[in-house]
Every structure is written in C-alpha cells, then in structure tokens.
C-alpha positions, -999 to 999 in steps of 0.1 A, spaced: -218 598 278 -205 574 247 -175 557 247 -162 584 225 -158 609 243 -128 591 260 -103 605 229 -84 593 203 -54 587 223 -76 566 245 -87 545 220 -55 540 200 -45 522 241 -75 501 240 -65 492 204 -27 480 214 -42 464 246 -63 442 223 -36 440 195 -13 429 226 -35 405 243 -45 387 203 -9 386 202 -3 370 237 -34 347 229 -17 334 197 18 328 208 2 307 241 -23 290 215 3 264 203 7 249 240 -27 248 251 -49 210 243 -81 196 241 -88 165 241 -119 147 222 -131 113 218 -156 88 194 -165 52 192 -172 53 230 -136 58 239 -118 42 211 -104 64 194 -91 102 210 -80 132 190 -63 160 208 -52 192 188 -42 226 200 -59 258 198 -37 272 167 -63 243 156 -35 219 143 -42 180 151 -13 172 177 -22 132 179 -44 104 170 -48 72 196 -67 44 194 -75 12 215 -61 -22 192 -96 -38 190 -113 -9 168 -79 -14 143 -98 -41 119 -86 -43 86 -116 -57 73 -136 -26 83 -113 4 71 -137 32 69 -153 26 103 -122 34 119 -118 62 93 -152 75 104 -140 75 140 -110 95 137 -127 122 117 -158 122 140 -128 127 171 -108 152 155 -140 172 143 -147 169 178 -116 180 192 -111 208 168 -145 226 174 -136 226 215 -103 245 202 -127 267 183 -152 274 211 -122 278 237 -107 303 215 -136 319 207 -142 322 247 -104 336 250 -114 365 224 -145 370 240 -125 378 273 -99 397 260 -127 422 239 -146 424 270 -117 436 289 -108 459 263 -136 477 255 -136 496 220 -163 523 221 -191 514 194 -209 542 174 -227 567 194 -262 559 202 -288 568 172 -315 572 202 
C-alpha cells in the first residue's frame, strides 16, 4: 500500500507538520553556534545556523602588519569553515524533520 492512500486530508497534516517544524527550525536557527578554526588555532570564526558570521577572534601574534593577506587568508579559511558546519548541521536538522514527516512519493512504477 503507497503512501497515498493515507488521503488528502492526511497529507495536507504532514505538510503543516513540516511547514511547522521548518518554521520552528528557523526561528531557533539564530541562537544556535558553531565554532571553526585556521592557522592551528589562531584565528576562530563562529557563525550561526541562519549562516550569518557572529565573530572573528584572533591570537595577537598572527596580527602582523607586514603580512596582511596571511591573516586575510586565515579568517576566510575559518569562517568558510565555520559556515559549511552551519550548513551540514542544518542540512542534518531538515533531514530529521523530513524523515519524521514523511510526505508520500509517487506510487511505485513497478
């Protein structure tokens, strides 16, 4: 038996469960962090899962103002870093949620 045969009220549930739960997953977004580092420590990027940089921090010694674009090179390799975590952690978030949901597909074309 397909997932169809469950009706269309049935699936117009499952649709404002997931509508809900996408809804729930972007308001909490904002608050959740992660946290990613480069140069071996040096410098740490942390942004949110809306995928907005929240800060920048970065040990005095890699600060050298004769070598600019190694420190440049450092933040974007941290924030790159930190922003696809946010990405895969959201992407694991939706993955939950869909699962739980469970929208029936086409029927089978066996």
């Amino acid at each position: 038996m397909d997932g169809n045969a469950e009706g269309p009220n049935a699936l117009i549930r499952k649709v404002q469960e997931l509508q809900d739960g996408m809804l729930k997953l972007l308001e909490e977004s904002g608050g959740k962090t992660v946290t990613a580092s480069s140069g071996g420590g040096m410098v740490k990027a942390t942004a949110n899962l809306k995928m907005q940089l929240v800060s920048v921090e970065m040990e005095r010694e890699v600060v050298n103002p004769d070598d600019t674009e190694m420190l440049g090179d450092l933040i974007v390799a941290a924030v790159n870093e930190a922003l696809a975590i946010a990405q895969a952690d959201v992407n694991q978030e939706v993955a939950k949620l869909s699962a739980k949901v469970r929208l029936p597909g086409p029927p089978d074309q066996g």
